[in-house]
PyMOL Python script that loads the backbone (N, CA, C, O; Angstrom):
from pymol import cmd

cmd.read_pdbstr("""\
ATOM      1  N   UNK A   1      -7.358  15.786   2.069  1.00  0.00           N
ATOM      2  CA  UNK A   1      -8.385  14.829   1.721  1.00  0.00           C
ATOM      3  C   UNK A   1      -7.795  13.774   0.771  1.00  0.00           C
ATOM      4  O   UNK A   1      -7.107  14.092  -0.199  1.00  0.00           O
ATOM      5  N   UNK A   2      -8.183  12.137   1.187  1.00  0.00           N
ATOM      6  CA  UNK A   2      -7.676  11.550   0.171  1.00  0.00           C
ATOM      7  C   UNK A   2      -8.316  11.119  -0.931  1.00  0.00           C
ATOM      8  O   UNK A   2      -9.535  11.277  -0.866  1.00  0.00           O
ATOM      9  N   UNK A   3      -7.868  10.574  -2.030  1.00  0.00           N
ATOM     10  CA  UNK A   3      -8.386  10.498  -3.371  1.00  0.00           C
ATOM     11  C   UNK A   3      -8.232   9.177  -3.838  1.00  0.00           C
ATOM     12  O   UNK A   3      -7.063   8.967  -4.160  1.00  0.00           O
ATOM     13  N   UNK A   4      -9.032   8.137  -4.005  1.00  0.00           N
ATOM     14  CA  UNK A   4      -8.905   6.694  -3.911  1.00  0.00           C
ATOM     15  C   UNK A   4      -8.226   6.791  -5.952  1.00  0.00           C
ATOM     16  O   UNK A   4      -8.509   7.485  -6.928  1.00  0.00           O
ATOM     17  N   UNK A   5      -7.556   5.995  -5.747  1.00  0.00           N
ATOM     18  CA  UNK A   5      -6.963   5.838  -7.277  1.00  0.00           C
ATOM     19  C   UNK A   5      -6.269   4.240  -7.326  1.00  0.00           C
ATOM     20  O   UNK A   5      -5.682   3.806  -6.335  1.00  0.00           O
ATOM     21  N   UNK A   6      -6.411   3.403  -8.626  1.00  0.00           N
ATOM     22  CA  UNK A   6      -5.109   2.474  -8.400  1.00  0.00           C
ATOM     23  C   UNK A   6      -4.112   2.889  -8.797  1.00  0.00           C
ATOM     24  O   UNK A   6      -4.224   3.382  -9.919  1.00  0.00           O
ATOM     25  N   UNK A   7      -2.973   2.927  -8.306  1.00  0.00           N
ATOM     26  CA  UNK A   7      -1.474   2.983  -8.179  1.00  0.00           C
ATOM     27  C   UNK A   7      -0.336   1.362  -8.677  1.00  0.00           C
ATOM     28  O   UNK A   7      -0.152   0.299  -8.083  1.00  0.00           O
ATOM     29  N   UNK A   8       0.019   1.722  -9.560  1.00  0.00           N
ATOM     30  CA  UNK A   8       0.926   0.743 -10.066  1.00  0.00           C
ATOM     31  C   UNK A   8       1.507   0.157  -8.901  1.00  0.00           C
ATOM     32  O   UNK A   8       1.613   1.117  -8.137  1.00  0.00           O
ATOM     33  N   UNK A   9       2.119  -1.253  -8.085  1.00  0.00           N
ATOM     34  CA  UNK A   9       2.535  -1.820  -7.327  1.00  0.00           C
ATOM     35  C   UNK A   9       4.150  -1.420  -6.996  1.00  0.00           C
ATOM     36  O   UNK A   9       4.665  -0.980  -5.969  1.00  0.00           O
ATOM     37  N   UNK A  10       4.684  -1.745  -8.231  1.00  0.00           N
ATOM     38  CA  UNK A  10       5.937  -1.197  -8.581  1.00  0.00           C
ATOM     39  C   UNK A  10       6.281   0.465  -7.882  1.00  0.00           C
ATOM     40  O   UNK A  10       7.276   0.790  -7.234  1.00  0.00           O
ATOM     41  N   UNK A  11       5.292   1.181  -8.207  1.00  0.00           N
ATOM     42  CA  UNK A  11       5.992   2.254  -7.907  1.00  0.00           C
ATOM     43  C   UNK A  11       5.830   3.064  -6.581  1.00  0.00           C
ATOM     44  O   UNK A  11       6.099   4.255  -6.424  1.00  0.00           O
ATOM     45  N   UNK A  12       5.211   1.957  -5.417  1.00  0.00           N
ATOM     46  CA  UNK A  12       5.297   2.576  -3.713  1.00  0.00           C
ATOM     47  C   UNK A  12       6.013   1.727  -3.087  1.00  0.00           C
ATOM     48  O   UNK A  12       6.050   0.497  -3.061  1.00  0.00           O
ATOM     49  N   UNK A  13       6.818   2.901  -2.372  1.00  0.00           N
ATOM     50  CA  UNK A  13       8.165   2.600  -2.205  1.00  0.00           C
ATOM     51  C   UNK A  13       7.513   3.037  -0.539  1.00  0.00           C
ATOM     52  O   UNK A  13       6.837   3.967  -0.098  1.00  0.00           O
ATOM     53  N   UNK A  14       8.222   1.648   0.108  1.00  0.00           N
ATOM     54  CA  UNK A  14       7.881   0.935   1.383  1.00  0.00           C
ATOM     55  C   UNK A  14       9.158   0.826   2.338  1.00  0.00           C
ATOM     56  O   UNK A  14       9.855  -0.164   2.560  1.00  0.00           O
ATOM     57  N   UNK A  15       9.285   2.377   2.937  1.00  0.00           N
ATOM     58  CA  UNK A  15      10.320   2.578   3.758  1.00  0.00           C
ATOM     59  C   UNK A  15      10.240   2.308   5.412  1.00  0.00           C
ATOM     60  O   UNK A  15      11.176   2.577   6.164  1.00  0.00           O
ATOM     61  N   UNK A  16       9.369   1.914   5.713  1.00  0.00           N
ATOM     62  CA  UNK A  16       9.694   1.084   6.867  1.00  0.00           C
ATOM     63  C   UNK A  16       9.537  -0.122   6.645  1.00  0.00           C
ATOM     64  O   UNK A  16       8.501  -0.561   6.145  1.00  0.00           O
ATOM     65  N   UNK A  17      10.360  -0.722   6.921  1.00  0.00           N
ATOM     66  CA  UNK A  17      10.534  -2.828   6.771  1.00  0.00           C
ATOM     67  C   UNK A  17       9.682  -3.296   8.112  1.00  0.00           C
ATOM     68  O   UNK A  17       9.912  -2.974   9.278  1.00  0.00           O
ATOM     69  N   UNK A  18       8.634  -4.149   7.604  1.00  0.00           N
ATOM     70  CA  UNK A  18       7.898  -4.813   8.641  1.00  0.00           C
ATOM     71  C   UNK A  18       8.042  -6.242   8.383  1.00  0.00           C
ATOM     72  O   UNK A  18       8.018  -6.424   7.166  1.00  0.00           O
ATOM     73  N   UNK A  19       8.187  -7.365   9.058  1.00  0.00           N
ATOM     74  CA  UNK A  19       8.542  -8.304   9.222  1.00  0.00           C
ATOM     75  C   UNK A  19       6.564  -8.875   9.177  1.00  0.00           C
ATOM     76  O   UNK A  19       5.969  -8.969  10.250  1.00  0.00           O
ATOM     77  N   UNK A  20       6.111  -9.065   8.355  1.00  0.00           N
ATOM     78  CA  UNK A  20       4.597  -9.752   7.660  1.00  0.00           C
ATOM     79  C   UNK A  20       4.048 -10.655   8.485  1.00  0.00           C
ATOM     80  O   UNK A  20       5.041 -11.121   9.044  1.00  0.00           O
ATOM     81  N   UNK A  21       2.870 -11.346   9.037  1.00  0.00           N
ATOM     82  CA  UNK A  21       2.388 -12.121   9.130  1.00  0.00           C
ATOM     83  C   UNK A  21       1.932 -12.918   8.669  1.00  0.00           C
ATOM     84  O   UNK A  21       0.705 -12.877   8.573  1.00  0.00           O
ATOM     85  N   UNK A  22       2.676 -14.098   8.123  1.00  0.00           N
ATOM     86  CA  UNK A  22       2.665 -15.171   6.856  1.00  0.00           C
ATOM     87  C   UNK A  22       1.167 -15.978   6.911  1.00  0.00           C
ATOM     88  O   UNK A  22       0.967 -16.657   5.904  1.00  0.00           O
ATOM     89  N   UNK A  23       0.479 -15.999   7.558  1.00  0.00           N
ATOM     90  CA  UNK A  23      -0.514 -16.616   7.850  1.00  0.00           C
ATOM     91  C   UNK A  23      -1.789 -15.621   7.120  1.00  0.00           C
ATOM     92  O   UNK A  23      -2.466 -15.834   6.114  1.00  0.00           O
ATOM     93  N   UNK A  24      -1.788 -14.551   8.017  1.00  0.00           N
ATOM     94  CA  UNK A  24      -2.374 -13.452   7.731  1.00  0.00           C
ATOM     95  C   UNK A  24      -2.374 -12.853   5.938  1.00  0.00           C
ATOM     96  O   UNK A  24      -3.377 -12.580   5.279  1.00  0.00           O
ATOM     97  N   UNK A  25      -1.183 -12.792   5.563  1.00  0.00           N
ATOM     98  CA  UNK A  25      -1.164 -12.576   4.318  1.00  0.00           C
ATOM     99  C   UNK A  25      -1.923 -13.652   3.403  1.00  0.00           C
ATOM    100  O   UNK A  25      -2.739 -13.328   2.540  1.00  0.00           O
ATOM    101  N   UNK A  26      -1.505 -15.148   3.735  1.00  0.00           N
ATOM    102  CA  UNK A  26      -1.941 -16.294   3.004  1.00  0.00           C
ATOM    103  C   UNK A  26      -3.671 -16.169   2.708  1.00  0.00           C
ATOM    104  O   UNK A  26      -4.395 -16.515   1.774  1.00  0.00           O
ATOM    105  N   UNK A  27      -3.930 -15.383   4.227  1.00  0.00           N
ATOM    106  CA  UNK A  27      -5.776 -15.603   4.203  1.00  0.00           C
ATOM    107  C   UNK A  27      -6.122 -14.343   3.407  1.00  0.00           C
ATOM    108  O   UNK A  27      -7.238 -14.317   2.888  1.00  0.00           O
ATOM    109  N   UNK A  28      -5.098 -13.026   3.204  1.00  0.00           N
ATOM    110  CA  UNK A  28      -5.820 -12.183   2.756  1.00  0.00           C
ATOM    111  C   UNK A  28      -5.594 -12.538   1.263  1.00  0.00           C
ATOM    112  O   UNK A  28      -6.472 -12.228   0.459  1.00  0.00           O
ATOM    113  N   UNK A  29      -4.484 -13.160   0.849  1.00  0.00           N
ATOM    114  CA  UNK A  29      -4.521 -13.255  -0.677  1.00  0.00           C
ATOM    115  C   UNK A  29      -5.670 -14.679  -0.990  1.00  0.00           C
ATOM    116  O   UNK A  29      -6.231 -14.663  -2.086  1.00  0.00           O
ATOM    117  N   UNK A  30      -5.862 -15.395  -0.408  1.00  0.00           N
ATOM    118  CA  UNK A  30      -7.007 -15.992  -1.159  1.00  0.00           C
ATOM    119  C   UNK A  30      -8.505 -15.548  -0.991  1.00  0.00           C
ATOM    120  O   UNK A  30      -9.474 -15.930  -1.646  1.00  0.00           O
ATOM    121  N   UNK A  31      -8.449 -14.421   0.304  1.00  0.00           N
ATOM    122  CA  UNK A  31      -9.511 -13.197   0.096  1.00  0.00           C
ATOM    123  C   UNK A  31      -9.911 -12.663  -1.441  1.00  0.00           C
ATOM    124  O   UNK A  31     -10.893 -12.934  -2.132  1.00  0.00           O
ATOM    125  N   UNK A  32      -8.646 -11.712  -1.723  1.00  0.00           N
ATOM    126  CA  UNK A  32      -8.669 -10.671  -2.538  1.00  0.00           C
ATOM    127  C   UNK A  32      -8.680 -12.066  -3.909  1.00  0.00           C
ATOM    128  O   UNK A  32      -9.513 -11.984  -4.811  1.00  0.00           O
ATOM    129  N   UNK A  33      -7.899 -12.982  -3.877  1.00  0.00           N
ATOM    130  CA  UNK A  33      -8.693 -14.034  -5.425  1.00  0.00           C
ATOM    131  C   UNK A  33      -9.760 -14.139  -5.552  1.00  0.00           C
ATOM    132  O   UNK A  33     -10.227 -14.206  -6.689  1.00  0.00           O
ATOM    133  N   UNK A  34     -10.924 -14.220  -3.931  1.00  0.00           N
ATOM    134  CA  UNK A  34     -11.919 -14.684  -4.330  1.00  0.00           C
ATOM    135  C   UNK A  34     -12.902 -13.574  -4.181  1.00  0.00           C
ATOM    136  O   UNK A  34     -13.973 -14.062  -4.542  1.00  0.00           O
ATOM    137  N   UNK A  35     -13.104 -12.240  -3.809  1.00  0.00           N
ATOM    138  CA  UNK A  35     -13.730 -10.705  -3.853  1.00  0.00           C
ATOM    139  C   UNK A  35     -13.211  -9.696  -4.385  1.00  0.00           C
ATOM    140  O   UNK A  35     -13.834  -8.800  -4.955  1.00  0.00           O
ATOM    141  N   UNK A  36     -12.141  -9.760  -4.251  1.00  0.00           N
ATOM    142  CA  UNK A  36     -11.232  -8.413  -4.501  1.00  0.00           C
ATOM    143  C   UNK A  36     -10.836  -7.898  -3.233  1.00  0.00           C
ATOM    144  O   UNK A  36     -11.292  -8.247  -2.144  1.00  0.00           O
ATOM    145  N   UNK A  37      -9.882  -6.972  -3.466  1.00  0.00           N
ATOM    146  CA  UNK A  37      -9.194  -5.815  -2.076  1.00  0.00           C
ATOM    147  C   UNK A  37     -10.544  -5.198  -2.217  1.00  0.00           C
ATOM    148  O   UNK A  37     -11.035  -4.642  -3.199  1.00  0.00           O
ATOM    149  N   UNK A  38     -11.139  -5.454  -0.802  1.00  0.00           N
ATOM    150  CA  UNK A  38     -12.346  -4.763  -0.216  1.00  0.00           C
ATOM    151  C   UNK A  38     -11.709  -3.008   0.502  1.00  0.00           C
ATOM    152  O   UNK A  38     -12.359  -1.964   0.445  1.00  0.00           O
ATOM    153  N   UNK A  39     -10.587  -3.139   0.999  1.00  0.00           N
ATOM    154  CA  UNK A  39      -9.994  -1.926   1.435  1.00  0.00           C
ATOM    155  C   UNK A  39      -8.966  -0.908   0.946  1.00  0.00           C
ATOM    156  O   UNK A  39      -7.945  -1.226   1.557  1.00  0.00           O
ATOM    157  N   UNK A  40      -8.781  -0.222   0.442  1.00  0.00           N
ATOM    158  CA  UNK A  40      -7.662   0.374   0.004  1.00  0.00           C
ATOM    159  C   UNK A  40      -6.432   0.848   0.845  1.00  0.00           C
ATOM    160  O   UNK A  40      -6.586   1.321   1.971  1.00  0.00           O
ATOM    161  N   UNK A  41      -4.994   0.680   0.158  1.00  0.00           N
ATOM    162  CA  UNK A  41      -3.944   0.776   1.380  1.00  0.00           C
ATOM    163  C   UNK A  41      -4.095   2.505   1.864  1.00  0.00           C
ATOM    164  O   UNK A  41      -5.180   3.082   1.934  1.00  0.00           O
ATOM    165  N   UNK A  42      -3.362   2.853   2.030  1.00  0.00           N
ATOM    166  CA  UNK A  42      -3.142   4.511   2.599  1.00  0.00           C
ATOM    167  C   UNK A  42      -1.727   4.814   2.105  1.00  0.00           C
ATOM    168  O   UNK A  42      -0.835   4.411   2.853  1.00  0.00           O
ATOM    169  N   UNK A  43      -1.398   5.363   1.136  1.00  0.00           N
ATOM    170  CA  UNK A  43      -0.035   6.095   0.450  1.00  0.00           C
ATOM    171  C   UNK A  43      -0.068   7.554   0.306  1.00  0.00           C
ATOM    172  O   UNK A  43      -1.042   8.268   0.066  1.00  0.00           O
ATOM    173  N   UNK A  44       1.293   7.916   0.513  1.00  0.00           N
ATOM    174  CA  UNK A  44       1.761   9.646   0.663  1.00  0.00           C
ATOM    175  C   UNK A  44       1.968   9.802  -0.902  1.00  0.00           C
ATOM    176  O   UNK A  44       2.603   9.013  -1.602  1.00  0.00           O
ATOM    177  N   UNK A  45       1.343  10.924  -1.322  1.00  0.00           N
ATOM    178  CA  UNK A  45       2.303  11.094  -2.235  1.00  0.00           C
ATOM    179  C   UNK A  45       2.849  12.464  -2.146  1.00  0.00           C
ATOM    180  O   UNK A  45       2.267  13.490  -1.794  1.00  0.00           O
ATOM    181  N   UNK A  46       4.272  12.269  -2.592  1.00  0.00           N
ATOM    182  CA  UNK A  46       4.962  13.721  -1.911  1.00  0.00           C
ATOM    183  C   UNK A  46       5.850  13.738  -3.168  1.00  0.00           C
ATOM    184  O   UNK A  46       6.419  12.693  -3.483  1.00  0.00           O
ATOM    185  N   UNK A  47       6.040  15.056  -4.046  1.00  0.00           N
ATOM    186  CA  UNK A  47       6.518  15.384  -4.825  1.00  0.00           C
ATOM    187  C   UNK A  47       6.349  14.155  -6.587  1.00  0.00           C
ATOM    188  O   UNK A  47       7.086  14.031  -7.565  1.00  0.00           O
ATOM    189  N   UNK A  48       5.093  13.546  -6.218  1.00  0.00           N
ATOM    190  CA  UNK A  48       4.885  12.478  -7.650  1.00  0.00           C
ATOM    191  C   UNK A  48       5.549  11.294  -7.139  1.00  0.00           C
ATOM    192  O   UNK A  48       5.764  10.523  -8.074  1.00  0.00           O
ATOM    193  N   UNK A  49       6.050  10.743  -5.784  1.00  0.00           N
ATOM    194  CA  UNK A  49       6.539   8.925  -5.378  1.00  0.00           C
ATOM    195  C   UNK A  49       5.066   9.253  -4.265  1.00  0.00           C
ATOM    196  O   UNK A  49       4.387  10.143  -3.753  1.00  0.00           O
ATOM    197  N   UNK A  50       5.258   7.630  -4.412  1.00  0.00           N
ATOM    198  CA  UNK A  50       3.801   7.188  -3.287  1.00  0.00           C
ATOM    199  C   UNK A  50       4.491   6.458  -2.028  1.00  0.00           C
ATOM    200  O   UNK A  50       5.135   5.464  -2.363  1.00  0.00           O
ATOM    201  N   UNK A  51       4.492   6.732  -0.701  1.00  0.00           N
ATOM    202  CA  UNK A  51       4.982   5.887  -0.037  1.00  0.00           C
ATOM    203  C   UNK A  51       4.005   5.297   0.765  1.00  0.00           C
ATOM    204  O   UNK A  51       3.055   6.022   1.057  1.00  0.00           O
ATOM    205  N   UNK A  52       4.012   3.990   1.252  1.00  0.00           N
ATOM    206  CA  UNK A  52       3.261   3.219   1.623  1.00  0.00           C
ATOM    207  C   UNK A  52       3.263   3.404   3.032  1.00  0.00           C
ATOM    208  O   UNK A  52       4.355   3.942   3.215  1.00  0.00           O
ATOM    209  N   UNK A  53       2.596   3.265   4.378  1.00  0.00           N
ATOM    210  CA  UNK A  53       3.322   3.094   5.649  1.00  0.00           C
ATOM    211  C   UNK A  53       2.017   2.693   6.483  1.00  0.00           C
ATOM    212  O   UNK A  53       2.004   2.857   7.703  1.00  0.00           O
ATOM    213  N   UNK A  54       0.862   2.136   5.761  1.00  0.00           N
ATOM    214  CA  UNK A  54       0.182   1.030   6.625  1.00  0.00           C
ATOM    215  C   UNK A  54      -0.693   0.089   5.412  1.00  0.00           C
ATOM    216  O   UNK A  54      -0.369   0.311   4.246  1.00  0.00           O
ATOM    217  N   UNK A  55      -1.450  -0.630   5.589  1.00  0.00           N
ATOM    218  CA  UNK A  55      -1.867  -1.512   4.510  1.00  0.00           C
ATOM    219  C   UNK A  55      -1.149  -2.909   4.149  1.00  0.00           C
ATOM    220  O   UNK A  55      -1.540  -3.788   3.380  1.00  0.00           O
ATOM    221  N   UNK A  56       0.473  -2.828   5.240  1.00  0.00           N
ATOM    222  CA  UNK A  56       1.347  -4.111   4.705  1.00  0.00           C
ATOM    223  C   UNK A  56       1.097  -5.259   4.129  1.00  0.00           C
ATOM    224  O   UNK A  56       1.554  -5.717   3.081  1.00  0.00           O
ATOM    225  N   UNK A  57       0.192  -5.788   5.021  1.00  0.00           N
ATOM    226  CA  UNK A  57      -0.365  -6.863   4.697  1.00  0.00           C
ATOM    227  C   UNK A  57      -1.417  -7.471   3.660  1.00  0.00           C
ATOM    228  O   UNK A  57      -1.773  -8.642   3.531  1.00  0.00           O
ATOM    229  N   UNK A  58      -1.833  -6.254   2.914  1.00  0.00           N
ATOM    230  CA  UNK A  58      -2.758  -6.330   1.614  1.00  0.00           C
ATOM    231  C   UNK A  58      -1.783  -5.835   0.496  1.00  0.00           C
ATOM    232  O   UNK A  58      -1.959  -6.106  -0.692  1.00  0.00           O
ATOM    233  N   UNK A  59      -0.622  -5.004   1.023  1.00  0.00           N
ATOM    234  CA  UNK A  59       0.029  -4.901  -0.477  1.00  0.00           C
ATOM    235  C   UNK A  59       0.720  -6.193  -0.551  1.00  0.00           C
ATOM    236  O   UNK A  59       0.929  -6.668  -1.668  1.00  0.00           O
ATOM    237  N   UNK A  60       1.186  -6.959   0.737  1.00  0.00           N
ATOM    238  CA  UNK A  60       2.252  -7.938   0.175  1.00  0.00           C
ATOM    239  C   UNK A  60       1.626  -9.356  -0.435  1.00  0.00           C
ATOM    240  O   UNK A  60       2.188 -10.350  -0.896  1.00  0.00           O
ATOM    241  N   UNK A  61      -0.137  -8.941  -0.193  1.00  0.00           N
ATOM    242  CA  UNK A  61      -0.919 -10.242  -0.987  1.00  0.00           C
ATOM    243  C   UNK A  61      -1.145 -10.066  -2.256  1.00  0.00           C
ATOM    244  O   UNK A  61      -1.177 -10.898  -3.163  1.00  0.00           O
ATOM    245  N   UNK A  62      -1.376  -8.388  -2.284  1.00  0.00           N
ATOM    246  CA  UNK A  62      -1.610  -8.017  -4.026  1.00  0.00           C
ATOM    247  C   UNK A  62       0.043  -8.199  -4.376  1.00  0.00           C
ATOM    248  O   UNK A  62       0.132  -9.341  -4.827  1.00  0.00           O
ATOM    249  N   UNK A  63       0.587  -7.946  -4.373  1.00  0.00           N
ATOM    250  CA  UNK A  63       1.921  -7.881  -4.636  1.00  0.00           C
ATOM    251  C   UNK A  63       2.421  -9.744  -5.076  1.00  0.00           C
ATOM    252  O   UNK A  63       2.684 -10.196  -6.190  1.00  0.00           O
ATOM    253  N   UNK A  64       2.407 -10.324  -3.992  1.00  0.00           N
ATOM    254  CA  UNK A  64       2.647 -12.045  -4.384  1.00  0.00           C
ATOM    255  C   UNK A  64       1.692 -12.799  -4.977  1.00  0.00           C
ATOM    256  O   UNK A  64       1.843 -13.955  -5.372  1.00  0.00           O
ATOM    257  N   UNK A  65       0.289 -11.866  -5.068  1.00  0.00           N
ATOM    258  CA  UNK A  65      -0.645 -12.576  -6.337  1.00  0.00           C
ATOM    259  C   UNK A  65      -0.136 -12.096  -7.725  1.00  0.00           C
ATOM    260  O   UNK A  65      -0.431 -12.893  -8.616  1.00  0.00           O
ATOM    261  N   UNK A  66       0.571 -10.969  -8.151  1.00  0.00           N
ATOM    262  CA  UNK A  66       0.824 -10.481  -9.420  1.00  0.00           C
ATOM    263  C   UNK A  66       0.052  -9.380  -9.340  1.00  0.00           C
ATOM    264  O   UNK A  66       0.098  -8.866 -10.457  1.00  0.00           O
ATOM    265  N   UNK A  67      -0.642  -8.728  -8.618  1.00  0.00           N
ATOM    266  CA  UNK A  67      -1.621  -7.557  -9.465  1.00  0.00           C
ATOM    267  C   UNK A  67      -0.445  -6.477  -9.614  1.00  0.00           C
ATOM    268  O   UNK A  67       0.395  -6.276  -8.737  1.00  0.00           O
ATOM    269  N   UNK A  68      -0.506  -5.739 -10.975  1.00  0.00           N
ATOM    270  CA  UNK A  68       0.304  -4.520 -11.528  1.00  0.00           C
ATOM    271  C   UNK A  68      -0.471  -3.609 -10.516  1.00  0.00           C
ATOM    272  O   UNK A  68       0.369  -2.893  -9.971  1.00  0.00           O
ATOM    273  N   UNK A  69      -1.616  -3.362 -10.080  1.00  0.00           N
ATOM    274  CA  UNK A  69      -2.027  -2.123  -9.708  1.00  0.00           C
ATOM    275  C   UNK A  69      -2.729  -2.060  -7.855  1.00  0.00           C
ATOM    276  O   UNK A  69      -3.263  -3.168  -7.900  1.00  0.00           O
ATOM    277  N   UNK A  70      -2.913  -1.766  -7.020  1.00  0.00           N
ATOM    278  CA  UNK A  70      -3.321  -1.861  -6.150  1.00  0.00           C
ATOM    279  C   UNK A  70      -4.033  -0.354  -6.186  1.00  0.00           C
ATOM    280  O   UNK A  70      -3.516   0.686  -6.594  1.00  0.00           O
ATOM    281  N   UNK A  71      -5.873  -0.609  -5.435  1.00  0.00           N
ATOM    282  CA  UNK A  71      -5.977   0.292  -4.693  1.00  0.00           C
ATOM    283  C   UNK A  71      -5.599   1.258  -3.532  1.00  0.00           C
ATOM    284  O   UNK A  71      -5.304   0.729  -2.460  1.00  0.00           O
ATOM    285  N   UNK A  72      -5.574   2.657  -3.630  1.00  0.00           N
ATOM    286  CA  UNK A  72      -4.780   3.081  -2.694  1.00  0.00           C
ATOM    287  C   UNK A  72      -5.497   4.826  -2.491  1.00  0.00           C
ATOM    288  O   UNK A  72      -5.748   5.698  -3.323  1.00  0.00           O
ATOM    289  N   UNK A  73      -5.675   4.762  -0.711  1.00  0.00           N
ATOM    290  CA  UNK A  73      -6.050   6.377  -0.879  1.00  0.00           C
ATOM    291  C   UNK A  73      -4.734   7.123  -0.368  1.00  0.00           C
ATOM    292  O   UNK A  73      -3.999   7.079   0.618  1.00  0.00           O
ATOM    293  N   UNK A  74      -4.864   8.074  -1.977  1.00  0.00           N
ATOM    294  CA  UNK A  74      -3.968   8.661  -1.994  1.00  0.00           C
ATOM    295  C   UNK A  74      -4.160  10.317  -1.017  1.00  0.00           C
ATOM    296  O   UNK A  74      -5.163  11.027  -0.947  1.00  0.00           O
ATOM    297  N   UNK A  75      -2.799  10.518  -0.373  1.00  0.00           N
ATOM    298  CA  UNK A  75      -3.070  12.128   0.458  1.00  0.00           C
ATOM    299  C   UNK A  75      -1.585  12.923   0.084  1.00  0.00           C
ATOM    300  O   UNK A  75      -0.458  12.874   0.575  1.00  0.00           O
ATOM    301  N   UNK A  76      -2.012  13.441  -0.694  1.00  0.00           N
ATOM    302  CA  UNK A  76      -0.796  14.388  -1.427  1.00  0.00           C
ATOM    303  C   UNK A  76      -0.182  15.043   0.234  1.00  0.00           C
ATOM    304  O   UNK A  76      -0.858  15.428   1.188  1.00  0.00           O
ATOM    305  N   UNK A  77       1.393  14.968   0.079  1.00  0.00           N
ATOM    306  CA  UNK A  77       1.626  15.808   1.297  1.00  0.00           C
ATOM    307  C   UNK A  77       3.287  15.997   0.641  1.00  0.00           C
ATOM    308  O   UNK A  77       4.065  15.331  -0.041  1.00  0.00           O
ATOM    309  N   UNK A  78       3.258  17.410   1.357  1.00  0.00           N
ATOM    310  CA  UNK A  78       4.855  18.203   1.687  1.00  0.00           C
ATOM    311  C   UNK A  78       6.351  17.118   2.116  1.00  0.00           C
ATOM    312  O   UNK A  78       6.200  16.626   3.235  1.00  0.00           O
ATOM    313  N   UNK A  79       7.429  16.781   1.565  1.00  0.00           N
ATOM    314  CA  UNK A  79       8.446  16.564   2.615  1.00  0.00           C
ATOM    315  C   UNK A  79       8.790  16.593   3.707  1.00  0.00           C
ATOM    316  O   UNK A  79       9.678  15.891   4.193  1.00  0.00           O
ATOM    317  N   UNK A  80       7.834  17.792   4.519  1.00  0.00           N
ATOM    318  CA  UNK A  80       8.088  17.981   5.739  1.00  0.00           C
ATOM    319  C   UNK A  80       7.261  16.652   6.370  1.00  0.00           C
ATOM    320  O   UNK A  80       7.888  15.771   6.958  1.00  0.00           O
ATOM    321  N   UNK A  81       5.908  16.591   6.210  1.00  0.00           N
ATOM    322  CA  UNK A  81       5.137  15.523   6.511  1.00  0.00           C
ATOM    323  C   UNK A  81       5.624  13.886   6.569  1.00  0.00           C
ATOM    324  O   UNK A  81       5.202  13.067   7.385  1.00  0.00           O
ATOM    325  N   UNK A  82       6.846  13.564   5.246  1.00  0.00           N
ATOM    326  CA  UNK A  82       7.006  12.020   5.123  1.00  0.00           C
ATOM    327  C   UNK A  82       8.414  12.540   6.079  1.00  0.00           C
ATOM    328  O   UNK A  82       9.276  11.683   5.884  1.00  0.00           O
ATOM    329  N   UNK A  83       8.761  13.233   6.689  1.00  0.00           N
ATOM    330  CA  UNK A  83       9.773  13.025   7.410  1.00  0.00           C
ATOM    331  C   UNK A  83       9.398  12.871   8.970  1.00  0.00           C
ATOM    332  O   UNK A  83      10.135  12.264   9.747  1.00  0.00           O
ATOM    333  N   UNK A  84       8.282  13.426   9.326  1.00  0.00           N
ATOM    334  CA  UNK A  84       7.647  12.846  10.266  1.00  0.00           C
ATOM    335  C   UNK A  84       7.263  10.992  10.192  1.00  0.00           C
ATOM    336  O   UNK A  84       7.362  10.283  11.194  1.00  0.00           O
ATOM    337  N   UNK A  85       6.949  10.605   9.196  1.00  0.00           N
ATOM    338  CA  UNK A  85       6.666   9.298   9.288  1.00  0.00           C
ATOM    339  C   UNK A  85       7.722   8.733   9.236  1.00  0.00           C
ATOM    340  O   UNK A  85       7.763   7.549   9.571  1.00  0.00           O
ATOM    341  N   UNK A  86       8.921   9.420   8.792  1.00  0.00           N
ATOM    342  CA  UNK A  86      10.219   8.140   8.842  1.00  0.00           C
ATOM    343  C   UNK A  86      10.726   8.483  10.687  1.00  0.00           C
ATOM    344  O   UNK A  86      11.159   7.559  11.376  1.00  0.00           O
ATOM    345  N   UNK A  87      10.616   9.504  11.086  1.00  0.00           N
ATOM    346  CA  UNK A  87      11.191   9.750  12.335  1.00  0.00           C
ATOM    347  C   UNK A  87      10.890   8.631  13.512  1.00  0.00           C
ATOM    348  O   UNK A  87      11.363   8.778  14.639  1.00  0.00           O
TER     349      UNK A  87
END
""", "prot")
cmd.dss("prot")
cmd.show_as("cartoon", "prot")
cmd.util.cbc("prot")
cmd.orient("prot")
């Protein structure tokens, strides 16, 4: 079950590289200036690191607006689990 929390920006670590939709990002960051992140991303956390692996496009607006913290539902999981997502 996940557990909505904000999570410092800095510290989810975003191991698959996705190539962004610059447009898309542009509209969601003057979204989130003018409501806020209506959605929270989806991060692993496995042994105390958070890894990111959908949400791209709202962390890289919170992220190039400055916010220190992003919403995020968090789902505690095993090593075995984030090695499925890198596979």
């Amino acid at each position: 079950m996940a557990k909505v929390q904000e999570i410092p920006v800095n510290q989810i670590r975003r191991p698959l590289f996705r190539q962004n939709d610059q447009a898309k990002v542009a509209a969601l960051m003057e979204s989130i200036q003018a409501i806020g992140l209506q959605e929270p991303i989806d991060v692993l956390e496995v042994e105390g690191q958070y890894y990111g692996f959908s949400g791209c496009h709202r962390y890289e607006a919170c992220s190039r607006l400055g916010h220190e913290t992003i919403l995020c539902n968090v789902r505690r999981a095993p090593k075995s689990v984030l090695r499925m997502h890198l596979a």
